[in-house]
N, C-alpha and C positions, 0 to 999 in steps of 0.2 A: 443550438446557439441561443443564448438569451439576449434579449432585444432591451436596451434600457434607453427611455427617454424622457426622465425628470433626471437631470443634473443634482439635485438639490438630495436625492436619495439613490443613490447608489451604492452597491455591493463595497465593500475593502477589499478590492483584490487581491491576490496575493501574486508577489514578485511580477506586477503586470510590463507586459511587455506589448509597449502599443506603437501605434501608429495613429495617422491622422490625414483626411483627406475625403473631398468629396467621391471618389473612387464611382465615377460614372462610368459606366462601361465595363465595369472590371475588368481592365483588359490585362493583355501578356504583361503589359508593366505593371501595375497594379498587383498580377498573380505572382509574383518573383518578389513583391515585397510580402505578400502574405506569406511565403514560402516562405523568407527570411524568420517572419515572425514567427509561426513554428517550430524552427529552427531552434530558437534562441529559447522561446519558452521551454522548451521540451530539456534545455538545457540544464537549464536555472531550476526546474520543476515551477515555473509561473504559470500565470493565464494571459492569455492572447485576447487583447482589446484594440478595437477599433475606434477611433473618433472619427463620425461624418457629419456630415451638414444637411439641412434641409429647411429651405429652399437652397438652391446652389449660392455660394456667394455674388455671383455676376449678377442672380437676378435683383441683390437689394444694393450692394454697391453702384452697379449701373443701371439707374432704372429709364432708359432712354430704350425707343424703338420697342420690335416686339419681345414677349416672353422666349425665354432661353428655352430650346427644345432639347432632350436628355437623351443619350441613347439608351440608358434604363429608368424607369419610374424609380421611386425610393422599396417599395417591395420589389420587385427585379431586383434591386441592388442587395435588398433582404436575403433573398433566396438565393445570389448567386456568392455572395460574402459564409453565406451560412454552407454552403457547398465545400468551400475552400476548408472545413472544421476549425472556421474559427469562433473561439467561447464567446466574448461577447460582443456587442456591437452599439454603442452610444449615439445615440442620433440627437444634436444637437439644434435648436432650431436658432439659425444664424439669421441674426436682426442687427440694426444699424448700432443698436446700443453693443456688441460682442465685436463688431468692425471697426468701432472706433477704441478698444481694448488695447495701447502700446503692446510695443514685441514684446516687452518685459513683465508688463500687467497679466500678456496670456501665457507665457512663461510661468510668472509666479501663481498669478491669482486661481489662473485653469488650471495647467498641468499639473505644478507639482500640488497644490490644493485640493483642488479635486482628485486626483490619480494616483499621488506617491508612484509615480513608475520608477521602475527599476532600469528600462530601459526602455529609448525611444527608436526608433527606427523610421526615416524617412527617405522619400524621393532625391532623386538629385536636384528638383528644382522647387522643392516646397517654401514657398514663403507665410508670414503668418504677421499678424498683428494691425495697425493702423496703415494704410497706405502699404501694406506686403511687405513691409519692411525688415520684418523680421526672416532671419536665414537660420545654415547650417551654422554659423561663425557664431554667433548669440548664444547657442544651447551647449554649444561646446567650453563657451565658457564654462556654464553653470555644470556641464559635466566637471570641469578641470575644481570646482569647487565641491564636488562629489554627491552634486544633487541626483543622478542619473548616470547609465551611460547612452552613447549615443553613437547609432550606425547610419549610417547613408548609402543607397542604393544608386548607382550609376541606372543610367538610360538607359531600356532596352531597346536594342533595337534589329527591326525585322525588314529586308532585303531594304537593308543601307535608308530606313527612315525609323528615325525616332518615333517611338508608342508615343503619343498622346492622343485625351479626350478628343482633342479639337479635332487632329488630322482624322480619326473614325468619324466624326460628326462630318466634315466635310466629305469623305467618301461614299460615305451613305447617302449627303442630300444630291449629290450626281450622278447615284445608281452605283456607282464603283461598288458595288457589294464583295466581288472576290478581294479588293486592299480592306473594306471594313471587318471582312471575317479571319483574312490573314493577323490582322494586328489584335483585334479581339483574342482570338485563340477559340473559337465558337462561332457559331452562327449566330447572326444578328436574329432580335426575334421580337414580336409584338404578340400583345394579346388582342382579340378581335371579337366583339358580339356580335349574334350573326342576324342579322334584321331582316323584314322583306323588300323586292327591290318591285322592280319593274319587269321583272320576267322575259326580256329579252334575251338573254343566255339561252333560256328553256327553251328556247323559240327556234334559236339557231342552233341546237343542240350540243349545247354545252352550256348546261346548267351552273349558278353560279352562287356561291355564299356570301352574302352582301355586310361589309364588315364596318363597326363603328368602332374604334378607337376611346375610352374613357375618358384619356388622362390627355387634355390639350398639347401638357408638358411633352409627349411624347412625341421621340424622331419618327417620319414617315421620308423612306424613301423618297428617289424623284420617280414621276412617271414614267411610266413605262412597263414592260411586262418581264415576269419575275418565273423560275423557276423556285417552290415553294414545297416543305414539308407543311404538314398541321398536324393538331395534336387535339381530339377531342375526348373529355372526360366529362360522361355523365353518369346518373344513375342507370340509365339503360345499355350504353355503348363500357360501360367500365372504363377503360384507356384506350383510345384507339389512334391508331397514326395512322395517318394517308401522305399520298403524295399527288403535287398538282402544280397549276400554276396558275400568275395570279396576275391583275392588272391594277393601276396605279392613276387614275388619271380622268380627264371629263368627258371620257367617250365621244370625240369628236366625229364620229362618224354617224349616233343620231344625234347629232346638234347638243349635246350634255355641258351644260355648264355649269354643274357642282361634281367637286371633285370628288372620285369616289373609290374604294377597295374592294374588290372583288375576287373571291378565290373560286375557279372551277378544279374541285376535287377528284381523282380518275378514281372512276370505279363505284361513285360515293352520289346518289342522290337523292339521302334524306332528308324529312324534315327537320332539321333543327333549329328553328327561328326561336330566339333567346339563349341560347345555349353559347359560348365563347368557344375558339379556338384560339390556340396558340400555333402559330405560323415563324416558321425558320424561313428564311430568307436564303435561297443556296445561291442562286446565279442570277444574273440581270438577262434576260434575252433579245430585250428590242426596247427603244423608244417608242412612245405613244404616237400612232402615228390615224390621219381622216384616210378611208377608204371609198372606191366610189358610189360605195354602195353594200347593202347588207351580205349579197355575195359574195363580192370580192373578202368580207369582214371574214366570213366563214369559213373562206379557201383559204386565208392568214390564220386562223385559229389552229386549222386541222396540221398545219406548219410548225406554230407555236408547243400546240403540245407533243410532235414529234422532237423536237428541239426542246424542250424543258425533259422529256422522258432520257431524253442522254445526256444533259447536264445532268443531271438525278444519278444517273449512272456514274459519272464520272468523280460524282463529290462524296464528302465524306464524314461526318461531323466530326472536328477537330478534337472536342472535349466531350468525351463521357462523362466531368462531373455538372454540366450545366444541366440547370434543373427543366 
């Protein structure tokens, strides 16, 4: 997939058939419009184009309260768009000057200007231009005037709730991980550097990979304790996958009060400080909870990963094309 993000030089594609959309999450609905879009190209003999945004729009139109948290970074969305075999993918960098663009300005001045598409394809609930004003009703015009054609995707939807970004994003910051992985069509996943901590894991025997997060932007679970795949790639391990579980939280039981990510890996107690893992997210196990003591913490542990080892058993990753 090629990745373009100067607007100003871009390829002529040929018979492109696009779409448009900050596509966070890639999720089931998202994935049924990519579908579509292969579909159609593969029809016409075109190319399949993406149009996304970056930063998300919410975070320049509403700039009140904190930063919008994503359930993928903009590469996650890279990797997981380029999965789906789609050709190319435009990353647009949406600033207050492209927001206040009328439906008709991004109509005219974007689409067909920059894009000559052949055909558009969107969500059922895509709005577009100053104030979101712009709908399917708008494009249809300019189809009925033979700029384009234009398809629309109804709602997907999975055990009777509509796919959107939001409902994953709320599922995930409540732990709900088996609704965030159901609607995804994949397991939720972060990537994680692995730092040094304070060695109390090793202590109570179960060592622990102490994980920083890069990208602020990104969704972090709620606390609590996780059943967990990881995926380490280096020069020495090549590709290695483990399975473990993980905790989420400010370790109330020695007095912890910054929050922190920690994965104890079965089987697995190298060093790898600096090294990243990428962490699936299978099953939620328990809330964070204070213990009376390091003991009691231990006889909860040796629980925990009986209990994360038959989630593990029992799940199953939804999609083999996630990267």
């Amino acid at each position: 997939m090629q990745v373009h993000t100067d607007i100003d030089h871009i390829p002529a594609f040929n018979n492109a058939v696009l779409t448009i959309g900050t596509f966070d999450g890639v999720h089931l609905g998202h994935q049924k419009i990519l579908s579509q879009l292969r579909d159609e190209a593969e029809i016409i003999d075109g190319e399949t184009v993406i149009i996304s945004f970056d930063p998300h729009p919410r975070q320049v139109v509403h700039t009140a309260g904190a930063p919008m948290q994503m359930i993928t970074t903009i590469n996650e969305r890279i990797d997981l768009i380029a999965a789906r075999g789609i050709q190319h993918l435009v990353i647009i960098p949406f600033t207050r000057a492209f927001a206040s663009l009328t439906p008709q300005e991004y109509v005219e001045k974007f689409l067909i200007e920059k894009f000559h598409p052949h055909t558009i394809i969107i969500g059922y609930d895509h709005r577009y231009g100053h104030d979101r004003k712009g709908d399917y009703a708008l494009l249809c015009e300019y189809r009925s005037k033979g700029f384009f054609a234009i398809k629309e995707i109804p709602a997907q939807v999975v055990n009777d709730n509509t796919v959107s970004s939001t409902l994953i994003r709320e599922a995930i910051l409540k732990g709900d991980i088996r609704s965030a992985n159901t609607l995804l069509g994949y397991d939720f996943f972060f990537d994680g550097k692995v730092i040094p901590g304070d060695k109390r894991g090793r202590a109570l025997g179960f060592p622990t990979a102490n994980l920083i997060v890069g990208s602020s932007e990104k969704l972090i679970p709620a606390n609590g304790v996780y059943a967990i795949t990881a995926e380490l790639k280096t020069a020495k391990y090549q590709q290695l996958s483990l399975t473990g579980m993980m905790n989420i939280g400010v370790r109330p039981t020695v007095d912890g009060s910054t929050r922190t990510i920690e994965a104890h890996l079965f089987g697995f107690s190298a060093d790898i400080y600096g090294e990243t893992l990428r962490i699936r997210v299978k099953a939620f196990l328990r809330a964070e909870q204070k213990f009376s003591g390091l003991e009691e913490l231990k006889e909860q542990l040796k629980k925990d990963k009986a209990a994360a080892k038959k989630a593990l058993q029992l799940s199953s990753s939804p999609s083999p094309e996630t990267p």
